[in-house]
TILUMBA-143816 format. One record per residue: x, y, z of N, C-alpha, C in turn; residue in three letters; residue number from 0. Coordinates in pm, whole numbers, padded with zeros to 5 digits. Layout:
<pts>
      n.u      n.v      n.w     ca.u     ca.v     ca.w      c.u      c.v      c.w   code   pos
        X        Y        Z        X        Y        Z        X        Y        Z    Ala   NUM
...
</pts>
This chain:
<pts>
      n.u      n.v      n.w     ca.u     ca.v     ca.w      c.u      c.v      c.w   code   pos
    01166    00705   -03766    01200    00711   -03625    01351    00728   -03610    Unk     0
    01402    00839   -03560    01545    00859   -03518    01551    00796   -03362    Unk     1
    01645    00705   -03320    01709    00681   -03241    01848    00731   -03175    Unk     2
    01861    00753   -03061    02001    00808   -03021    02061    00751   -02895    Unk     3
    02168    00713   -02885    02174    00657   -02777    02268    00716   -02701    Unk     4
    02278    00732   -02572    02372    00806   -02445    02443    00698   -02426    Unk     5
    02549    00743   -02381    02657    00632   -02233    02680    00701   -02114    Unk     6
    02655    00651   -02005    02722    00799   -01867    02703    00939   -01919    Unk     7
    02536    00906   -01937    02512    01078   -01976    02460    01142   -01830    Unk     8
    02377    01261   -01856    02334    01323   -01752    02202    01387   -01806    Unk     9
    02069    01396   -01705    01961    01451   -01755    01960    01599   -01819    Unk    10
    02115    01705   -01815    02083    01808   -01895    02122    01729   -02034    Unk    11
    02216    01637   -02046    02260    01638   -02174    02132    01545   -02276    Unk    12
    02062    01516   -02192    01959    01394   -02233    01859    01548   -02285    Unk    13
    01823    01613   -02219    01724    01727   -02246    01768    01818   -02387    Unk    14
    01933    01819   -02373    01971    01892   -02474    01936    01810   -02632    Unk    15
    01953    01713   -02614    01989    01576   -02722    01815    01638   -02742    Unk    16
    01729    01604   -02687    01556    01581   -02758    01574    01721   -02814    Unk    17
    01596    01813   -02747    01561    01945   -02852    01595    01950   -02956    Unk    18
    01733    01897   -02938    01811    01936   -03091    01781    01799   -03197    Unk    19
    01753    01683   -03146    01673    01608   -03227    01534    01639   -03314    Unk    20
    01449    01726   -03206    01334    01725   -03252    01334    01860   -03368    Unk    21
    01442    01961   -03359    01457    02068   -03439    01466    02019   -03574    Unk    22
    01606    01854   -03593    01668    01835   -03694    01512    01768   -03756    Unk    23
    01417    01699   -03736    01340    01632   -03815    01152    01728   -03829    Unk    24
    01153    01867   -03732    01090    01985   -03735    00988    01933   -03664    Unk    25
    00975    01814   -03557    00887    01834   -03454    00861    01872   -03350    Unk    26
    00757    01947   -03305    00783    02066   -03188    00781    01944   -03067    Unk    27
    00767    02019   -02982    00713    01945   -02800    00594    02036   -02765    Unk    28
    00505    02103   -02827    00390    02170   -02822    00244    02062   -02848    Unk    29
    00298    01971   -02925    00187    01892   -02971    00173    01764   -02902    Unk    30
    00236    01767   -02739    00238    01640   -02630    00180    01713   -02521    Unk    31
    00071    01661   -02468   -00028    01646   -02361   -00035    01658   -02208    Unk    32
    00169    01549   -02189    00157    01511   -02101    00238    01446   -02082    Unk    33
    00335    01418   -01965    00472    01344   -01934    00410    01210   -01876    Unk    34
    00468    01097   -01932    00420    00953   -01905    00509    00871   -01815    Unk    35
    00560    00847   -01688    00662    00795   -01675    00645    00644   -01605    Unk    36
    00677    00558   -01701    00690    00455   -01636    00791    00380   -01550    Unk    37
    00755    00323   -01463    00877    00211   -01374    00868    00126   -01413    Unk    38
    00981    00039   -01430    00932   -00066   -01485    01075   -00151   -01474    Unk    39
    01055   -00288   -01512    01236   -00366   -01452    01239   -00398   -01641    Unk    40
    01403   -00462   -01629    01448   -00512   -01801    01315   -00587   -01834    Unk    41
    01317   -00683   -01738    01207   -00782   -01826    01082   -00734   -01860    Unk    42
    01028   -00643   -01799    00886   -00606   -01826    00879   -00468   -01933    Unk    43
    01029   -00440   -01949    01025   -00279   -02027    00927   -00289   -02161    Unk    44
    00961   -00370   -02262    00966   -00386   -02372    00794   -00438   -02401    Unk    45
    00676   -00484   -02319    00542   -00486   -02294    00497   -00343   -02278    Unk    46
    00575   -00296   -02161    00546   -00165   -02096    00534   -00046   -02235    Unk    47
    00652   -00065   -02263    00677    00046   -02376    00564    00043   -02532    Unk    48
    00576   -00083   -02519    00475   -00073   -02643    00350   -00023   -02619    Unk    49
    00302   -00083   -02521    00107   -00015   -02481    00145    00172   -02412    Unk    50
    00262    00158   -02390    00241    00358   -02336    00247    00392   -02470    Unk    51
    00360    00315   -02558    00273    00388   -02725    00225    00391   -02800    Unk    52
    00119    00294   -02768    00022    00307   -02862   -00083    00336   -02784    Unk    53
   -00070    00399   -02630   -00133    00471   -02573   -00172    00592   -02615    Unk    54
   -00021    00634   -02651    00023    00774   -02696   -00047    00843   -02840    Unk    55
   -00057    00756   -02863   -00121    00777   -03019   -00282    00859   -03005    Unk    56
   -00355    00842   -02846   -00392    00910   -02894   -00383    01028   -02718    Unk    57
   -00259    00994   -02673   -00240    01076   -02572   -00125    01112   -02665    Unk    58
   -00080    01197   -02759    00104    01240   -02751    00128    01281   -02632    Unk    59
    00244    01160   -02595    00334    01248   -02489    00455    01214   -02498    Unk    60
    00532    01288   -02383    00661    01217   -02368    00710    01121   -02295    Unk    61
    00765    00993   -02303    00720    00876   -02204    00885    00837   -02132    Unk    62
    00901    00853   -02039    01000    00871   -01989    00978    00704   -01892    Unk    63
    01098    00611   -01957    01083    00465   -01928    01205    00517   -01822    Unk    64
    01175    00458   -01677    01261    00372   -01569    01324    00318   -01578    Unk    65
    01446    00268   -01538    01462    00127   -01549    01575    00121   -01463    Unk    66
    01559    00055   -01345    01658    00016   -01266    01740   -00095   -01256    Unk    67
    01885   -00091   -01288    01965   -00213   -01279    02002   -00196   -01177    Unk    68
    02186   -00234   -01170    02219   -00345   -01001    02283   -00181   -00968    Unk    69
    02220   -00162   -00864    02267   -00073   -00744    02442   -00129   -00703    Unk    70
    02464   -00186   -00728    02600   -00220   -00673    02724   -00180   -00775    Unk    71
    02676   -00155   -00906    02765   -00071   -00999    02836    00069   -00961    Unk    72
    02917    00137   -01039    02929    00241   -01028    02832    00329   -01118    Unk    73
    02782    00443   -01013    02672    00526   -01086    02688    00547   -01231    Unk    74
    02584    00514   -01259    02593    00586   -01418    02454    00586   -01473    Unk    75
    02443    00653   -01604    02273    00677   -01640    02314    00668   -01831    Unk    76
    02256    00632   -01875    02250    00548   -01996    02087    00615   -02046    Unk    77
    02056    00671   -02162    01968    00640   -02214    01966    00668   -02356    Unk    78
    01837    00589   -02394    01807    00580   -02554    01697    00688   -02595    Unk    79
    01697    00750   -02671    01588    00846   -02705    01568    00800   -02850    Unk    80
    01410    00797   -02840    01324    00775   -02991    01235    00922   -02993    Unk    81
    01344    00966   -03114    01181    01055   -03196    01164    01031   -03291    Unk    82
    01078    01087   -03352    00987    01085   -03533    00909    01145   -03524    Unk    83
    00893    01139   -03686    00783    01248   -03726    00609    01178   -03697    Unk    84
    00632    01064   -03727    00575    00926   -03740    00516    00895   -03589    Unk    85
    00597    00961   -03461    00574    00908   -03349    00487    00989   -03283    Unk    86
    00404    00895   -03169    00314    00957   -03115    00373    01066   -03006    Unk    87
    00475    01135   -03006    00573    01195   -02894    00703    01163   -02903    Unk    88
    00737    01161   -02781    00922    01084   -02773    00936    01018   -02681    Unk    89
    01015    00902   -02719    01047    00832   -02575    01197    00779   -02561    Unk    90
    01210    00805   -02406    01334    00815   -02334    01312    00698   -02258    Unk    91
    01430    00577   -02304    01504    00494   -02212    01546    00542   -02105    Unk    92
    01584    00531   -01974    01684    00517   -01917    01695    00426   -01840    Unk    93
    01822    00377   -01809    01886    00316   -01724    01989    00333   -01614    Unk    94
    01939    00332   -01487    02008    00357   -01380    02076    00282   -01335    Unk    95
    02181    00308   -01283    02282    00257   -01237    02359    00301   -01074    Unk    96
    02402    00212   -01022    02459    00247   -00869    02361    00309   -00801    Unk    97
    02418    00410   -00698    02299    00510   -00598    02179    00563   -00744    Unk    98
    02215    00610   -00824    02112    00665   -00938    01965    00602   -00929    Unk    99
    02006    00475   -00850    01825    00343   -00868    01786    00437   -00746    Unk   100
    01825    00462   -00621    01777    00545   -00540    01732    00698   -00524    Unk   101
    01785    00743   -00632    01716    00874   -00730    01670    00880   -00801    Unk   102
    01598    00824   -00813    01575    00813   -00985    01513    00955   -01022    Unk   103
    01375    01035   -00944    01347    01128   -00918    01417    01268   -00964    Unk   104
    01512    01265   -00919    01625    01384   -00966    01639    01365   -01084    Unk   105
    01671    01262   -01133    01702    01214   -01287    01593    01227   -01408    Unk   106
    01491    01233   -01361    01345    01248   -01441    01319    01381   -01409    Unk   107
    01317    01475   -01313    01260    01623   -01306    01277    01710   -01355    Unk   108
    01432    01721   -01432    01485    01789   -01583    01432    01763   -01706    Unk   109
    01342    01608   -01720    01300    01567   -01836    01111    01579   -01881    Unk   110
    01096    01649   -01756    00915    01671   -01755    00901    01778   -01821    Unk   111
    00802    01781   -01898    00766    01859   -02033    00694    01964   -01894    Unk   112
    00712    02103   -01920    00709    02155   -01830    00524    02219   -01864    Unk   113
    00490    02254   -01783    00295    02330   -01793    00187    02197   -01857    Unk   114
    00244    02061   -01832    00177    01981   -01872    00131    01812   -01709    Unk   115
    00071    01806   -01736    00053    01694   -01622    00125    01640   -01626    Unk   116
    00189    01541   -01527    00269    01422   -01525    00159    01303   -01444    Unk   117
    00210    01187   -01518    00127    01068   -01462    00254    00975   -01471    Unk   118
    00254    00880   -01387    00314    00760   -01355    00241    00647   -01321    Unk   119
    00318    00537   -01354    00292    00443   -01401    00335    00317   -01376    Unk   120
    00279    00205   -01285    00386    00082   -01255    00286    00006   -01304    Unk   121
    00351   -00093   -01442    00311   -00207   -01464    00316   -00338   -01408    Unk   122
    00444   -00356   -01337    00446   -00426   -01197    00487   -00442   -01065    Unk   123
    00568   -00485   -01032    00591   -00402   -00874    00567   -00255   -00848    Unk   124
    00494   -00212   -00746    00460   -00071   -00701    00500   -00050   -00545    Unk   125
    00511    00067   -00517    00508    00082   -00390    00397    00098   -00307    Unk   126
    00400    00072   -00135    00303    00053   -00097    00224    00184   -00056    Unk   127
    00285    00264   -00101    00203    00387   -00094    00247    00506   -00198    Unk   128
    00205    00497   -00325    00300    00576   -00458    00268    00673   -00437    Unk   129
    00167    00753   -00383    00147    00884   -00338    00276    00949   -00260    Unk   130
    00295    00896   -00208    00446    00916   -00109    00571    00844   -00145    Unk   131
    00560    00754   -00259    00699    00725   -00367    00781    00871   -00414    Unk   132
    00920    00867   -00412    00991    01006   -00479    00951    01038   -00638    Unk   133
    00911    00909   -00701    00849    00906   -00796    00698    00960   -00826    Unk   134
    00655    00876   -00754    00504    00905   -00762    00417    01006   -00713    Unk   135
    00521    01079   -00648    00473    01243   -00590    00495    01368   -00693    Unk   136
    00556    01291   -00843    00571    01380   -00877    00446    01372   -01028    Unk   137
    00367    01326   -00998    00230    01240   -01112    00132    01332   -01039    Unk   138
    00029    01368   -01103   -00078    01402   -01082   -00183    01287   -01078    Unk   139
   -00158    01180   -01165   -00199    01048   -01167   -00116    00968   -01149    Unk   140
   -00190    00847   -01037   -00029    00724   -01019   -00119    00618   -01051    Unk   141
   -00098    00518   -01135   -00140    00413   -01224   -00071    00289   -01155    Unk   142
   -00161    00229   -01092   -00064    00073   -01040   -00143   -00061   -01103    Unk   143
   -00109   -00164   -01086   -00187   -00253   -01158   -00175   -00388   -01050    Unk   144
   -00309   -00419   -00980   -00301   -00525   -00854   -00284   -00648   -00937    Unk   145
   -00351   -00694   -01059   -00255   -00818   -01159   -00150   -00862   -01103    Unk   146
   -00021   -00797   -01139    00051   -00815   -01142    00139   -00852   -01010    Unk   147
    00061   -00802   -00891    00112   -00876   -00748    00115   -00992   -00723    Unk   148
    00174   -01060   -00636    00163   -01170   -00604    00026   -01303   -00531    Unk   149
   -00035   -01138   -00479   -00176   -01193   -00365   -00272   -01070   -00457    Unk   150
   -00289   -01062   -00589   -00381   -00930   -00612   -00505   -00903   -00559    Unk   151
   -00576   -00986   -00493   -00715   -00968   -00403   -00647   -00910   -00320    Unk   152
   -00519   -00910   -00228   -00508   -00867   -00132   -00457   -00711   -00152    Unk   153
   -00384   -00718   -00256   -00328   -00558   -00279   -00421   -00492   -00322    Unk   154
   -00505   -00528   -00445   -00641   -00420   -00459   -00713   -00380   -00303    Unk   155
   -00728   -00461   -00252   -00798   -00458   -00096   -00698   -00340    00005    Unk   156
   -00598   -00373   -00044   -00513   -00288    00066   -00497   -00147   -00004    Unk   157
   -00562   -00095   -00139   -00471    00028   -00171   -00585    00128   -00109    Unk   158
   -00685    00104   -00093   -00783    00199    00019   -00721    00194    00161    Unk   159
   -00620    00175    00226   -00539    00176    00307   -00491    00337    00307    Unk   160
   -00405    00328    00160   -00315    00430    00188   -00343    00509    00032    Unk   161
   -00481    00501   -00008   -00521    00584   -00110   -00499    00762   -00098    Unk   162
   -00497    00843   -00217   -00480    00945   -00279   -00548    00983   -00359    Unk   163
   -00576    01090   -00368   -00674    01107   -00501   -00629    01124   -00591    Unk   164
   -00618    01125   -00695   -00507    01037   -00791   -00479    00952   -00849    Unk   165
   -00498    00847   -00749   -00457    00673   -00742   -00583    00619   -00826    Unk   166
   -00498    00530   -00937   -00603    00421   -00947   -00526    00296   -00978    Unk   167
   -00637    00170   -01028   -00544    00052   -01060   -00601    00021   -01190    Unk   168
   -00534   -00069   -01299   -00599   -00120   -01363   -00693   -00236   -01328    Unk   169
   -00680   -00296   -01249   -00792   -00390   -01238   -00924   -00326   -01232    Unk   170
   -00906   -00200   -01160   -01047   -00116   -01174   -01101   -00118   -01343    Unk   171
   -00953   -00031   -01383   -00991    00015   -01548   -01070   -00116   -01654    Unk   172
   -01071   -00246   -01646   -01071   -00353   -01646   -01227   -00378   -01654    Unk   173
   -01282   -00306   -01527   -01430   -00295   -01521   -01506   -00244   -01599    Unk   174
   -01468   -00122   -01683   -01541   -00033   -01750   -01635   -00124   -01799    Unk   175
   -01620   -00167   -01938   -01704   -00256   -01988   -01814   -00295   -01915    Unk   176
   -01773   -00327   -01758   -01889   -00460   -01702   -01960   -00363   -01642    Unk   177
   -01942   -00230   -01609   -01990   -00146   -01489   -02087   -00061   -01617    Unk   178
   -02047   -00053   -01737   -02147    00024   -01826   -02238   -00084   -01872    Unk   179
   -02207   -00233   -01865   -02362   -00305   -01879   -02450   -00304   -01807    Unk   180
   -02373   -00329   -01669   -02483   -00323   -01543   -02514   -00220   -01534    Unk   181
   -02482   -00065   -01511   -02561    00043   -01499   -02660    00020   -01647    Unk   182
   -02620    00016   -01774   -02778    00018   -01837   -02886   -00058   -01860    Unk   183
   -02839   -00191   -01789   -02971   -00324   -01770   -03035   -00239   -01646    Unk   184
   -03013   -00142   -01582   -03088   -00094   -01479   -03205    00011   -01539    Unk   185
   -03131    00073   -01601   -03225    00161   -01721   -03367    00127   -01757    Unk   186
   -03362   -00006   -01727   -03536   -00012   -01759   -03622   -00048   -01595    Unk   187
   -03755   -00029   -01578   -03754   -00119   -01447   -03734   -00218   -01416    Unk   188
   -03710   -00302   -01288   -03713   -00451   -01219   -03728   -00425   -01106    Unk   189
   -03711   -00512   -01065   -03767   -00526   -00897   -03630   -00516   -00797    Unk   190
   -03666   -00508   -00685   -03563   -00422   -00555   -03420   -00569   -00569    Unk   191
   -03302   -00540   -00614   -03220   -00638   -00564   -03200   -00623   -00425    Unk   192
   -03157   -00821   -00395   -03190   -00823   -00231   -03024   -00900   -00207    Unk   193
   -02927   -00904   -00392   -02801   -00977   -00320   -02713   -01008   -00449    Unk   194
   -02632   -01046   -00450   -02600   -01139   -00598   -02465   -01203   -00544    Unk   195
   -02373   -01223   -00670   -02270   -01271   -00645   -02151   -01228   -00809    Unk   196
   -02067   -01191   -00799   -01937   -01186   -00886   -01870   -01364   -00896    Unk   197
   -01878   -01378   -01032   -01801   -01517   -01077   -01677   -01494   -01126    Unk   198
   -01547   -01489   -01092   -01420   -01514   -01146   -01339   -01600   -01121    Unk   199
   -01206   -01635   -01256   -01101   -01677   -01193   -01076   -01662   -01049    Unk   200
   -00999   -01776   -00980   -00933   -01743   -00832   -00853   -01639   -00824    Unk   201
   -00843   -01580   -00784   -00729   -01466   -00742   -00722   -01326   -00826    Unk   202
   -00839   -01324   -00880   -00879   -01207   -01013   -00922   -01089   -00944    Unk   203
   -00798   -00986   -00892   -00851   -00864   -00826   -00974   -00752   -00918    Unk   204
   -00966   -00789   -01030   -01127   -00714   -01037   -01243   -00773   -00981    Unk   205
   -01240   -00868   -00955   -01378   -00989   -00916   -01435   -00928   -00775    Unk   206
   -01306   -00883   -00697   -01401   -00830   -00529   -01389   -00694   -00526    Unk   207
   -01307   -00591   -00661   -01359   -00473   -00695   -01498   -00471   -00780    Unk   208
   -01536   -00532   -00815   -01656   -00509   -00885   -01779   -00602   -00766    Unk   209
   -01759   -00673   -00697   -01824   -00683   -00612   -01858   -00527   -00489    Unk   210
   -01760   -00496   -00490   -01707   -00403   -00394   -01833   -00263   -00461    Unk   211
   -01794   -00269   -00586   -01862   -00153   -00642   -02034   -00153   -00643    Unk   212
   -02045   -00294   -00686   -02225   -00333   -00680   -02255   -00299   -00530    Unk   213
   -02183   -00352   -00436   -02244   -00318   -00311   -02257   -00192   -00258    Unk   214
   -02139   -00102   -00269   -02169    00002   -00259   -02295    00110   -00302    Unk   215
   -02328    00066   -00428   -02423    00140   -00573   -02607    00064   -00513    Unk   216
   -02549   -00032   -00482   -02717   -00120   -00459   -02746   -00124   -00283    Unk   217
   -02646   -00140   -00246   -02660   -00141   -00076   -02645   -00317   -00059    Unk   218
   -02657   -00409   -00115   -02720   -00499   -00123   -02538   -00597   -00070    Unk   219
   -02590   -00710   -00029   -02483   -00806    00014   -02400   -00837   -00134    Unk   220
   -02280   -00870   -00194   -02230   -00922   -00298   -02166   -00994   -00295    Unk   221
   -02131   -01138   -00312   -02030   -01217   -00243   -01919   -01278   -00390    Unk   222
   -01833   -01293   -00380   -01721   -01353   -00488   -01699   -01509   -00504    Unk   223
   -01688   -01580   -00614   -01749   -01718   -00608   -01628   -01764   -00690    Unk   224
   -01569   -01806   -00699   -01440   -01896   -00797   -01545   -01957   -00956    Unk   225
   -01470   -01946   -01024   -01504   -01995   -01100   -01370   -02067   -01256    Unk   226
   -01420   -02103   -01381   -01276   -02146   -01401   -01202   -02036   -01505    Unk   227
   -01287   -01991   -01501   -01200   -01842   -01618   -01265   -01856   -01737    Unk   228
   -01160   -01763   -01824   -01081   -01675   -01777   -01096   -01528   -01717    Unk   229
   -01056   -01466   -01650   -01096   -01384   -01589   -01256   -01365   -01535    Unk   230
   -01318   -01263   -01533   -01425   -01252   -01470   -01531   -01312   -01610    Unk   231
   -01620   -01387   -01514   -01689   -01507   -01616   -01864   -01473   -01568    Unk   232
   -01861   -01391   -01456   -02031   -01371   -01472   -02072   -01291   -01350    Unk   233
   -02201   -01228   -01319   -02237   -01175   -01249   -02353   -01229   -01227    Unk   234
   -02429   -01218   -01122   -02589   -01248   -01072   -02651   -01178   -01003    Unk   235
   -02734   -01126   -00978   -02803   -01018   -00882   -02940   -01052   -00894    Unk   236
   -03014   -01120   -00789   -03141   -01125   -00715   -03194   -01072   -00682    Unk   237
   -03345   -01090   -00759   -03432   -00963   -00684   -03559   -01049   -00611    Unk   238
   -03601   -00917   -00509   -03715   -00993   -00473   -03846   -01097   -00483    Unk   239
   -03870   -01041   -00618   -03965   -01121   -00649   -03892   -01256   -00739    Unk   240
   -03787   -01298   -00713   -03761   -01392   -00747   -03680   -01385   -00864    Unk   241
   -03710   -01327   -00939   -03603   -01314   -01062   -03492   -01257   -01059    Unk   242
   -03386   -01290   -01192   -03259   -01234   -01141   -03213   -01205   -01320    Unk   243
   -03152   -01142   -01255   -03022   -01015   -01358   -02953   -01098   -01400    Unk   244
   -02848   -01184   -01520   -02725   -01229   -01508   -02640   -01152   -01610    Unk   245
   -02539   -01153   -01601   -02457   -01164   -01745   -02348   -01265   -01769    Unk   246
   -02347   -01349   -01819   -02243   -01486   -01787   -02137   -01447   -01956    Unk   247
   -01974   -01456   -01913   -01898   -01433   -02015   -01844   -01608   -02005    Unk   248
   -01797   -01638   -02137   -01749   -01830   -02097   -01604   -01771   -02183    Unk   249
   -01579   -01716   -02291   -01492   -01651   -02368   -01390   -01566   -02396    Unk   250
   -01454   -01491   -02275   -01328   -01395   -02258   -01363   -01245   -02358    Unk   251
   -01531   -01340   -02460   -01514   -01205   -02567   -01658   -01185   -02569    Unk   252
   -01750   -01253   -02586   -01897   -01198   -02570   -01949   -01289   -02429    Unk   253
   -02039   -01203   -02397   -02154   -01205   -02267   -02314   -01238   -02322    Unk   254
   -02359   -01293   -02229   -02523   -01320   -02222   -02580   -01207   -02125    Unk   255
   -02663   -01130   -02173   -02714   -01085   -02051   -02835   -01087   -02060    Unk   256
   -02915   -01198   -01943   -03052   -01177   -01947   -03126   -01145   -01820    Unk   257
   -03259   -01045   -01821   -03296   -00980   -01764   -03436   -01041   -01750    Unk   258
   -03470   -01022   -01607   -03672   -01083   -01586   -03742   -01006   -01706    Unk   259
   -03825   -01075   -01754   -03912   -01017   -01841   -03857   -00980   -01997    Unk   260
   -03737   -01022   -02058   -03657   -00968   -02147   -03641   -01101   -02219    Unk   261
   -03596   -01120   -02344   -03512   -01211   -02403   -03397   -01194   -02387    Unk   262
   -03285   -01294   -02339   -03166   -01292   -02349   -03082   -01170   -02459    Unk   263
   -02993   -01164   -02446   -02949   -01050   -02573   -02827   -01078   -02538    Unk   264
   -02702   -01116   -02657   -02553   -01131   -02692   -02470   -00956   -02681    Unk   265
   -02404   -00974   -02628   -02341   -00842   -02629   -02185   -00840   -02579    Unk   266
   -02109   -00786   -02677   -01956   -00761   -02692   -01915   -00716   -02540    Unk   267
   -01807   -00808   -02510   -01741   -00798   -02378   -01626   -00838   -02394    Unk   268
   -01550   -00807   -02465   -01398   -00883   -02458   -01304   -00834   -02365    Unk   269
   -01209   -00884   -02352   -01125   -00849   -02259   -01019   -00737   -02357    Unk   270
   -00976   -00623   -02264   -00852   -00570   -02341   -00708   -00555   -02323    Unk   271
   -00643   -00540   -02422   -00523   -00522   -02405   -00502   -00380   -02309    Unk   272
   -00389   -00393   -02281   -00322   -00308   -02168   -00293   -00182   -02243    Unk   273
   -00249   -00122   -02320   -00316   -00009   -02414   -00395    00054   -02452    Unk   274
   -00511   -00011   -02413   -00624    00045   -02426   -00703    00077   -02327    Unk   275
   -00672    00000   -02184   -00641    00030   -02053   -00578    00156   -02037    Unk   276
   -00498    00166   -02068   -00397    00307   -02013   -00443    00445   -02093    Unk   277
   -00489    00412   -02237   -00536    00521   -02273   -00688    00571   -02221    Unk   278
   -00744    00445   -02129   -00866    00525   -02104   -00874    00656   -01980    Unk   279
   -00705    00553   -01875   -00699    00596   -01760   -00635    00759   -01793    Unk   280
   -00564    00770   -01966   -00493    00883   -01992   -00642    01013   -02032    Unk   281
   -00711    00947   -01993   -00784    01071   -02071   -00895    01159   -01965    Unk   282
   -00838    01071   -01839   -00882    01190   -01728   -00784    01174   -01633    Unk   283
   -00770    01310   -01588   -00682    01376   -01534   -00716    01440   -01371    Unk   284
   -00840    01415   -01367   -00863    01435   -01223   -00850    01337   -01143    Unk   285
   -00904    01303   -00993   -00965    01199   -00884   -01070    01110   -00974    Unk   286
   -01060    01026   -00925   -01164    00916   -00969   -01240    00843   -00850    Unk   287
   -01354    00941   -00785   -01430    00912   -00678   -01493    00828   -00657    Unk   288
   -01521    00738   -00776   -01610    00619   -00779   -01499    00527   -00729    Unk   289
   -01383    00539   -00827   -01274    00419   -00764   -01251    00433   -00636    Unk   290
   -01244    00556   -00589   -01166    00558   -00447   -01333    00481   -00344    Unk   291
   -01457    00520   -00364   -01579    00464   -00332   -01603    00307   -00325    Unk   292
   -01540    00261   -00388   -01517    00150   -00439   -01400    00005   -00339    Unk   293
   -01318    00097   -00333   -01176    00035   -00259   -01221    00055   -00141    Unk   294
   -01303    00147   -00066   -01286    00170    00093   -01412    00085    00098    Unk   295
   -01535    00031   -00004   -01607   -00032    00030   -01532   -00187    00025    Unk   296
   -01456   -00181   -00045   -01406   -00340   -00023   -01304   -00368    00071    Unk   297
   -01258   -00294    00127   -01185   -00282    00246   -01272   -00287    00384    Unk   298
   -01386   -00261    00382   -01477   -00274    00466   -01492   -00436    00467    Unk   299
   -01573   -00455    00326   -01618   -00637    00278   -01475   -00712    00372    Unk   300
   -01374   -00691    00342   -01255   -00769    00343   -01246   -00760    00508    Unk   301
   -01311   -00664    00589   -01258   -00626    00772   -01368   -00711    00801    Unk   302
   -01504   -00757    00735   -01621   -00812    00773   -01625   -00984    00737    Unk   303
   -01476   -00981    00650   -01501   -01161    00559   -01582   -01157    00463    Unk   304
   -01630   -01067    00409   -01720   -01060    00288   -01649   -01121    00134    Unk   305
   -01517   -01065    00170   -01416   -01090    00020   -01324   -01231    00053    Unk   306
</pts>
């Protein structure tokens, strides 16, 4: 891995530096996918950076890190560039400085790998509408994560507000796992569900997205229930004739799921790292209609008291 570092550089000289880096060690920019750009503050960079690369590994791209310091400096732009032969792409530090935190935009639009998507990325604070961020208008995908808010039931709830097609969150991504058990315990017959309920941690914005999603998919009432963790710890769904669906997680890593008429059956549910999250969200590139299906149904739940 070659490292290089800027002082009071400028995004041509930052553009010039990767070429002529990537010439000296003979790796092209032909074999990256896709411009990655994260926002992100000092404290959270160094989490951030690691899961976009080992995202990358099996997205190569080029990951162009944010990073805004004190606006009250005199402007300046600072960055670190990593390549290798070894690396899944290249990645660019920067650090803004003075008015520069209020551009940042200008400062990144010289550095986008050009005929390739751009996606962005906030691991924590986001704006309240990244579709219309100077940043986030320039992503084909904008990646936010309701976790990391302060009220995350309330921000997952609110991003069907001012959704895009485009937009997703990780708390959605989060679901995969639980949304491919429940669609294939359906796979066999049972009887008409008439309701259930989502068990999570307090304040676990996947818990009234995945409520959000069953109701939508079944028609059926879904209500959200506290429970003590960690994270989402079980599901229930009632059917008419009395029997019911569960899948109860206590671990964080395997699930029970038992079905009317079935023996119980153990099945892998762990929770994942945030890397493995991002590479799932990296590997489509369109709208994600179910998510957006999803958020305006729980935005409904949430106008009715349901959530």
């Amino acid at each position: 891995m070659t490292t290089f570092n800027l002082t009071d550089t400028t995004a041509s000289k930052i553009s010039s530096t990767l070429t002529r880096l990537r010439h000296q060690i003979g790796a092209p920019a032909v074999g990256m996918v896709l411009t990655l750009v994260v926002v992100v503050d000092e404290a959270g960079q160094y989490d951030a950076l690691r899961a976009a690369t080992d995202a990358a590994r099996e997205h190569p791209s080029r990951i162009l890190m944010v990073i805004s310091r004190d606006p009250a400096e005199p402007n300046r732009l600072d960055a670190e560039i990593r390549v290798g032969e070894s690396a899944p792409g290249e990645v660019v530090l920067l650090r803004l400085y003075g008015e520069l935190t209020e551009h940042a935009d200008s400062v990144i639009t010289p550095l986008l790998l050009t005929d390739t998507p751009v996606v962005v990325w906030w691991p924590g604070d986001c704006p309240d509408l990244p579709a219309k961020n100077a940043i986030g208008h320039l992503g084909s995908r904008r990646i936010t994560d309701a976790r990391a808010a302060r009220d995350g039931v309330s921000a997952i709830a609110g991003r069907a507000d001012h959704y895009v097609p485009g937009d997703t969150d990780l708390a959605w991504t989060r679901l995969t796992p639980w949304r491919s058990l429940l669609a294939a315990a359906f796979d066999q017959p049972m009887g008409k569900v008439t309701g259930g309920e989502v068990e999570a941690a307090a304040g676990n914005p996947s818990a009234p997205l995945l409520a959000a999603w069953l109701c939508d998919r079944l028609e059926v009432p879904i209500r959200v229930t506290e429970s003590a963790g960690p994270g989402l710890t079980g599901v229930r769904l009632s059917m008419e004739d009395g029997g019911e669906l569960t899948v109860s997680r206590g671990d964080a890593r395997l699930a029970t799921l038992s079905r009317p008429g079935n023996p119980d059956r153990r099945v892998a549910l762990a929770r994942r790292p945030t890397s493995e999250l991002l590479a799932e969200e990296l590997r489509r590139l369109d709208p994600d209609d179910i998510y957006a299906a999803a958020i305006r149904r729980l935005a409904e739940m949430k106008g009715r008291g349901g959530v």
